[in-house]
TORKOL-4160 file (C-alpha; in steps of 0.2 Angstrom, whole numbers, padded with zeros to 4 digits, m for minus):
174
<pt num="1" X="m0044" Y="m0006" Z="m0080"/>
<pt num="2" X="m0052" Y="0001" Z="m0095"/>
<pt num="3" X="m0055" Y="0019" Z="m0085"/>
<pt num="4" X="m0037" Y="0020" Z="m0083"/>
<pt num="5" X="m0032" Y="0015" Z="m0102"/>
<pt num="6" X="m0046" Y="0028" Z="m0108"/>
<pt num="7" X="m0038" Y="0041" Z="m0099"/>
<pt num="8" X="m0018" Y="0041" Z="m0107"/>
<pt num="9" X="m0013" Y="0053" Z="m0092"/>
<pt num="10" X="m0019" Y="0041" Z="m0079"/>
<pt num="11" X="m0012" Y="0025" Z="m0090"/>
<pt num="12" X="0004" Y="0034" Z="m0090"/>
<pt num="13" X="0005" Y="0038" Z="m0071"/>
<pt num="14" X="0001" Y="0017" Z="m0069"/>
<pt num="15" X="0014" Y="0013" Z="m0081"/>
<pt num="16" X="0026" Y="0024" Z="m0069"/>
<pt num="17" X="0020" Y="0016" Z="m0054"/>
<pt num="18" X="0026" Y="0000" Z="m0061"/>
<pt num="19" X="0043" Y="0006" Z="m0066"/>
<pt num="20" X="0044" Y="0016" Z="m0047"/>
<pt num="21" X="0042" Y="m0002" Z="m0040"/>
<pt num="22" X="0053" Y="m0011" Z="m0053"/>
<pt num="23" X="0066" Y="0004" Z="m0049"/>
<pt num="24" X="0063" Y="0007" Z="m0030"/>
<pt num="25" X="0061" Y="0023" Z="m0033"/>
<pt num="26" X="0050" Y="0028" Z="m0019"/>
<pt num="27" X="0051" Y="0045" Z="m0020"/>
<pt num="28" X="0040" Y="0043" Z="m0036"/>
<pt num="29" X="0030" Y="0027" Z="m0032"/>
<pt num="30" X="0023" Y="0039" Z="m0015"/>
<pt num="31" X="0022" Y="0054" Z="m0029"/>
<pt num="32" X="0010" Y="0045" Z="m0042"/>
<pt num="33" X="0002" Y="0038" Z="m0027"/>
<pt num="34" X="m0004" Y="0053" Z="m0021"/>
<pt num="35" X="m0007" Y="0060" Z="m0036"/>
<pt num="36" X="m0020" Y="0047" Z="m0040"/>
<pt num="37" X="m0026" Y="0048" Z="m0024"/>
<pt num="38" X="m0029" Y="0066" Z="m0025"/>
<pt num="39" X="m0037" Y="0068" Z="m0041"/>
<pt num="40" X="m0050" Y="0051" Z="m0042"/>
<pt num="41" X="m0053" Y="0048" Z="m0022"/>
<pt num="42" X="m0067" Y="0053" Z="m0013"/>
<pt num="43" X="m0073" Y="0054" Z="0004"/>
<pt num="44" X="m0090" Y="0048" Z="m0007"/>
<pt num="45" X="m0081" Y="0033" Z="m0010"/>
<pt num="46" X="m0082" Y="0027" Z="0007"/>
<pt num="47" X="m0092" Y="0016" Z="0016"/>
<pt num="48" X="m0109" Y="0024" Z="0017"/>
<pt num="49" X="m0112" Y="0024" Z="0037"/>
<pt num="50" X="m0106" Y="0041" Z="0045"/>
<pt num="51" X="m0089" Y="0041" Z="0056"/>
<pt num="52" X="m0102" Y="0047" Z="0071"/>
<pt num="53" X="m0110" Y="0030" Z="0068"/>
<pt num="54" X="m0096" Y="0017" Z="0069"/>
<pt num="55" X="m0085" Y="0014" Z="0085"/>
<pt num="56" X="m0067" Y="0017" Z="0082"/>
<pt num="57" X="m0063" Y="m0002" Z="0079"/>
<pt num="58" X="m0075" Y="m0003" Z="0065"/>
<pt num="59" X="m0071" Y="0014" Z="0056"/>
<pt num="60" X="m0054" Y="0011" Z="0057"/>
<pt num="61" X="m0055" Y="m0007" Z="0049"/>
<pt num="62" X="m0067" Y="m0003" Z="0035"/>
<pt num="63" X="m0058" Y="0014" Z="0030"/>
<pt num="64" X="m0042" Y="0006" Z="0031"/>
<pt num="65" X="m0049" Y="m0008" Z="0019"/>
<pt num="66" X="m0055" Y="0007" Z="0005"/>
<pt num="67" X="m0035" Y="0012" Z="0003"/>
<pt num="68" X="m0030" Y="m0006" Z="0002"/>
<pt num="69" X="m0042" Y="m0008" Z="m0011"/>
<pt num="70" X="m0036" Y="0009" Z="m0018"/>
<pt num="71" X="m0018" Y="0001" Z="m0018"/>
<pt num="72" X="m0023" Y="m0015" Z="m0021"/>
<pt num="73" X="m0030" Y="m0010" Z="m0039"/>
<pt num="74" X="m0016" Y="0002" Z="m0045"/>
<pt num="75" X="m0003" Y="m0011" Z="m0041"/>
<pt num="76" X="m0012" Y="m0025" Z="m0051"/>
<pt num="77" X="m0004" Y="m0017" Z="m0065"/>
<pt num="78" X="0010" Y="m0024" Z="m0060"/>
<pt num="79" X="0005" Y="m0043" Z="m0062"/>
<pt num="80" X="0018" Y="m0048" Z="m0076"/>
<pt num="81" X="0033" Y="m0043" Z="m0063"/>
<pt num="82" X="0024" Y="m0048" Z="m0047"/>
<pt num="83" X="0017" Y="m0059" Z="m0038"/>
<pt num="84" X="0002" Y="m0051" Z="m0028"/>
<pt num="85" X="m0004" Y="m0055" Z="m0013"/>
<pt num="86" X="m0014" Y="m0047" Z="0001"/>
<pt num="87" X="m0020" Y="m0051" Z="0015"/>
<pt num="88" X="m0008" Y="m0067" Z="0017"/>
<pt num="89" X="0000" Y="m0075" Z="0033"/>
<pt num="90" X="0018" Y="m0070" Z="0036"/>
<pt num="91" X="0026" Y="m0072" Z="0052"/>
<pt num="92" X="0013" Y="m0067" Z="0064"/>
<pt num="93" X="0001" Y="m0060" Z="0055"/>
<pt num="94" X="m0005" Y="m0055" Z="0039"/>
<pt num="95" X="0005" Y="m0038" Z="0030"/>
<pt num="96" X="m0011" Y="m0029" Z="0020"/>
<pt num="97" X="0001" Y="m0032" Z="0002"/>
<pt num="98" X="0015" Y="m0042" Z="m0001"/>
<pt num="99" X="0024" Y="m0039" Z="m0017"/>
<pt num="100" X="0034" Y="m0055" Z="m0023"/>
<pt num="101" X="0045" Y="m0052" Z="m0041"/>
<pt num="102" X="0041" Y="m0068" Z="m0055"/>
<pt num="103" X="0060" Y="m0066" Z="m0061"/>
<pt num="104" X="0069" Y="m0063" Z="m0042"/>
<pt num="105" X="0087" Y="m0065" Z="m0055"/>
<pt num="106" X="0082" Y="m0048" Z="m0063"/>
<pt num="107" X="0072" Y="m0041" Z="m0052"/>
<pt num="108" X="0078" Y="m0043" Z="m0033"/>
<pt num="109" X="0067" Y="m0032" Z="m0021"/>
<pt num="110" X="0051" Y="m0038" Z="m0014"/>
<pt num="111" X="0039" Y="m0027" Z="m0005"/>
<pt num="112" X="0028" Y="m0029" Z="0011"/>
<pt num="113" X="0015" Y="m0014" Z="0014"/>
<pt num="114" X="0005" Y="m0011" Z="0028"/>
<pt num="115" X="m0008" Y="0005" Z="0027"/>
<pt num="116" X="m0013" Y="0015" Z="0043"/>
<pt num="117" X="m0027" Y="0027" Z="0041"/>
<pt num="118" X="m0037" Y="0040" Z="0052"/>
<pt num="119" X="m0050" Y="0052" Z="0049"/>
<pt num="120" X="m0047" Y="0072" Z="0046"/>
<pt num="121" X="m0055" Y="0074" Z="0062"/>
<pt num="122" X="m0041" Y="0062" Z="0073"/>
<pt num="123" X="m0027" Y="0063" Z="0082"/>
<pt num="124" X="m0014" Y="0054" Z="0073"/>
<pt num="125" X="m0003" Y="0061" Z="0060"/>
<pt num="126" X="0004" Y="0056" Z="0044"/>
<pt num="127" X="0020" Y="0052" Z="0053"/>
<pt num="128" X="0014" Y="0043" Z="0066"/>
<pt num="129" X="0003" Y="0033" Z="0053"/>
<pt num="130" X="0018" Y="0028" Z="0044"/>
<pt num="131" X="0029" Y="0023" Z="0059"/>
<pt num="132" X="0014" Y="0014" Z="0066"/>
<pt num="133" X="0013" Y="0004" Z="0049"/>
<pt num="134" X="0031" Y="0000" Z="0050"/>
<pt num="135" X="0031" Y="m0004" Z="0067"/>
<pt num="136" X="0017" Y="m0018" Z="0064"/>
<pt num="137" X="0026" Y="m0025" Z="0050"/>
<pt num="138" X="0043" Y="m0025" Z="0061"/>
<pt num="139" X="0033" Y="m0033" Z="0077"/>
<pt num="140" X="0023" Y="m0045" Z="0067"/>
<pt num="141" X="0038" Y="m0055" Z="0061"/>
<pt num="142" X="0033" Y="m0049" Z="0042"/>
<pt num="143" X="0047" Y="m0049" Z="0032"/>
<pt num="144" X="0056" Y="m0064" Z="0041"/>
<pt num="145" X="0040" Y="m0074" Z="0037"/>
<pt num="146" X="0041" Y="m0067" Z="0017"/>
<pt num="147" X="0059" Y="m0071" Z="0015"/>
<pt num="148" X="0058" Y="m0089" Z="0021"/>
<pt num="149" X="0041" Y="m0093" Z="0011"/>
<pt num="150" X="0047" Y="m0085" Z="m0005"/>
<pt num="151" X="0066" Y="m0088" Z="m0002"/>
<pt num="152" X="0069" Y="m0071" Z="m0005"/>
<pt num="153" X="0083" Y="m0061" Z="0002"/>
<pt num="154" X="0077" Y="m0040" Z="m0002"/>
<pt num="155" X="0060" Y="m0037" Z="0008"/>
<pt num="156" X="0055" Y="m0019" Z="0007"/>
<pt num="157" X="0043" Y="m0015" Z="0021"/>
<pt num="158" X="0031" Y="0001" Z="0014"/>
<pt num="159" X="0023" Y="0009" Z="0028"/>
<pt num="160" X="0007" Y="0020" Z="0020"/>
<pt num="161" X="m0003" Y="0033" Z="0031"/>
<pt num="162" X="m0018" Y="0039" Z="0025"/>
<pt num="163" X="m0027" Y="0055" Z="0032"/>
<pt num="164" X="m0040" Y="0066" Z="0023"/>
<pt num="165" X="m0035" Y="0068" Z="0005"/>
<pt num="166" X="m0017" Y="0064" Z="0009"/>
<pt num="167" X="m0007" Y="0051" Z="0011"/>
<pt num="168" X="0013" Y="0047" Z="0015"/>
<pt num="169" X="0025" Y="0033" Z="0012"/>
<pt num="170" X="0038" Y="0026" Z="0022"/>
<pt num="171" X="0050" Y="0014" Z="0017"/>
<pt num="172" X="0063" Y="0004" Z="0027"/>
<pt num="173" X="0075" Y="m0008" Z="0018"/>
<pt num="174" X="0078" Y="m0023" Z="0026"/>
């Protein structure tokens, strides 16, 4: 928290995230996302055994878990509007990030996000990360198990892929 508020850019770029999600602008919530992602990730910052030395289950999990994280800490910002949870059981299963508005008479939308990622070097793209992550969330029951927990009636379902330095949103209203 305090590397973001030492740097004003950064702590403005937050501050927007916040408001995209308050908003449901998605255009700009995916924008800042990427723009964060860009500028502070590295491929450093991942787990430190080699892609050659996992199998493909493992890689995929413990990558996949970096980027949640990644998400996980910028949206922490948004604690005063949201209730956060990850890794939660919904329906059948658990969405990586559910989103959960602390004043649901102001602020109706709720969020549920699922991350997909694969390495520079794999075949599946940024589109077929994002459809796969929305396909999970449709399959596994996700938002009907939100909406009857919270008693909520707006679930978002946020489908990120990850690949490289880039990454991609996807949303469906449901």
């Amino acid at each position: 928290r305090s590397f973001f508020k030492e740097d004003a850019k950064v702590a403005q770029k937050v501050e927007g995230i916040v408001d995209a999600l308050v908003k449901g602008n998605f255009e700009k919530l995916e924008f800042l996302f990427q723009e964060l992602y860009f500028r502070y990730v590295s491929y450093h910052d991942l787990p430190n055994k080699t892609i050659e030395e996992l199998d493909y289950d493992e890689q995929e999990y413990r990558y996949e878990n970096f980027h949640h994280g990644y998400i996980l800490g910028l949206v922490t910002y948004a604690v005063d509007k949201y209730d956060i949870y990850s890794n939660r059981e919904y329906g059948l299963g658990r969405p990586d990030l559910v989103l959960i508005p602390k004043d649901q008479e102001r602020q109706k939308l709720a969020y549920a996000f699922e991350f997909k990622w694969d390495s520079t070097k794999g075949k599946r793209s940024l589109a077929e990360l994002t459809e796969s992550a929305l396909l999970q969330i449709e399959t596994k029951k996700y938002l009907e198990g939100i909406k009857k927990v919270h008693e909520i009636e707006e679930v978002v379902a946020v489908g990120v892929g990850f690949k490289g330095k880039a990454l991609q949103m996807r949303v469906l209203d449901c």
